[in-house]
N, C-alpha and C positions, 0 to 999 in steps of 0.2 A: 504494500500500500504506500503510493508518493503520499507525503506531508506535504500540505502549502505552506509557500512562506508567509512570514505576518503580515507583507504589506499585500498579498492577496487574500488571504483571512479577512484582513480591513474592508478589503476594497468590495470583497462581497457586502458583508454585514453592512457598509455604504448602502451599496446599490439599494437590499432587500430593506433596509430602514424608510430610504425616499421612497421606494414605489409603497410602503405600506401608510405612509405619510399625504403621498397620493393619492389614494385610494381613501384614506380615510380621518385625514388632519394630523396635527398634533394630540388631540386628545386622544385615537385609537392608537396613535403609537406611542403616547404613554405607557397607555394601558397594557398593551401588549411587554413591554417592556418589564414594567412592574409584575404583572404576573408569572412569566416565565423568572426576574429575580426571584420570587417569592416561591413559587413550584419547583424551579427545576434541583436547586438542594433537596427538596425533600424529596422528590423522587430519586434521587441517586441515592439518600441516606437509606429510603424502600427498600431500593436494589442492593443493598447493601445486607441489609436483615435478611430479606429474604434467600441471599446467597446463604447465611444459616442455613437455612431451611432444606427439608430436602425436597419440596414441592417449586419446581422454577418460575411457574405458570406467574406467581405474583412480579415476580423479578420482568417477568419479559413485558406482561401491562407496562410496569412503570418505566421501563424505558422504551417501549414504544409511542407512551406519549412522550414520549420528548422529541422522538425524530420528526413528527410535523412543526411542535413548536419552531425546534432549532431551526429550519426549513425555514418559516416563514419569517426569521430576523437574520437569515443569512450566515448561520453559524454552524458552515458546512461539514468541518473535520467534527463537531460536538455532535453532527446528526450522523454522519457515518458512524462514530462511535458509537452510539446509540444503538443505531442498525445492526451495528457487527454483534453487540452486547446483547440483543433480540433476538440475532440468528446462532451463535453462541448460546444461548440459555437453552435450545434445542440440542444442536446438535455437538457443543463443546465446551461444557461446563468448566471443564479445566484453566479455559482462557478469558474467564469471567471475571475475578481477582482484578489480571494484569488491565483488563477495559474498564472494568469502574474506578482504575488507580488512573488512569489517561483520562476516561471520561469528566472526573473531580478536577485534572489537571486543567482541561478544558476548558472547562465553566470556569477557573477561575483568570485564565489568559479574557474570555471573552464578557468575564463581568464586569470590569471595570469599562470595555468599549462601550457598552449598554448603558453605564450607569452616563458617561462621557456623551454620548448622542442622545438621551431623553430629555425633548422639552423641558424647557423648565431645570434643564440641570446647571447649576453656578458649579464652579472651578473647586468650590470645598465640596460638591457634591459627592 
C-alpha cells in the first residue's frame, strides 16, 4: 500500500472540505466536522474493546462507519485504514492490532487539519 505524502493528505481534505462547504455552507461543514471530532475517537476506542472480544462483528460496525465519514472530509489514508480494519476483522484478525495503532495515528495527523479549517476556528482553536 503507497502512503500519501502530507501535502496530498492536505490537498484532499482541501478539496472535500470546499465542495462540502458548497454544497452546504459553513454551518454543514461545521457540523460535519465536529461530529466526526467527537465520533471518530470513540469509535476507534469501540474497535479497540471489541478487539477483546472474541465476537468481531462489533469491531467491523464501528469502523465501517468511519470509512464514509473519512470519505466525505477527505481523509483518505484514515478511510482506507478503516476499510482495510473492516476487511481484516473478517478475514485477518491478526492484523487488527497493527490498523487500529495506524488508524489512532491517523486521526491524530488529521485532527488538528479539521480543527484548523472549521468555520469559526481562531488560531488558539
Amino acid at each position: 500500500m503507497t502512503i500519501p505524502s502530507a501535502d496530498a493528505s492536505i490537498a484532499e481534505i482541501d478539496r472535500a472540505l470546499e465542495r462540502l462547504r458548497r454544497f452546504g455552507g459553513d454551518t454543514l461543514l461545521r457540523d460535519m466536522i465536529d461530529l466526526f471530532l467527537e465520533h471518530a475517537p470513540r469509535r476507534i476506542a469501540a474497535s479497540r474493546q471489541a478487539l477483546a472480544g472474541t465476537d468481531l462483528s462489533p469491531l467491523r460496525l464501528s469502523v465501517h462507519s468511519l470509512v464514509s465519514s473519512c470519505a466525505q472530509l477527505g481523509a483518505e489514508q484514515m478511510r482506507r485504514l478503516s476499510a482495510d480494519a473492516e476487511q481484516a476483522a473478517v478475514t485477518n484478525a491478526q492484523a487488527l492490532p497493527g490498523l487500529l495503532d495506524a488508524l489512532e495515528r491517523e486521526f491524530e495527523t488529521v485532527k488538528p487539519l479539521l480543527i484548523a479549517a472549521r468555520p469559526g476556528a481562531t488560531a488558539a482553536s
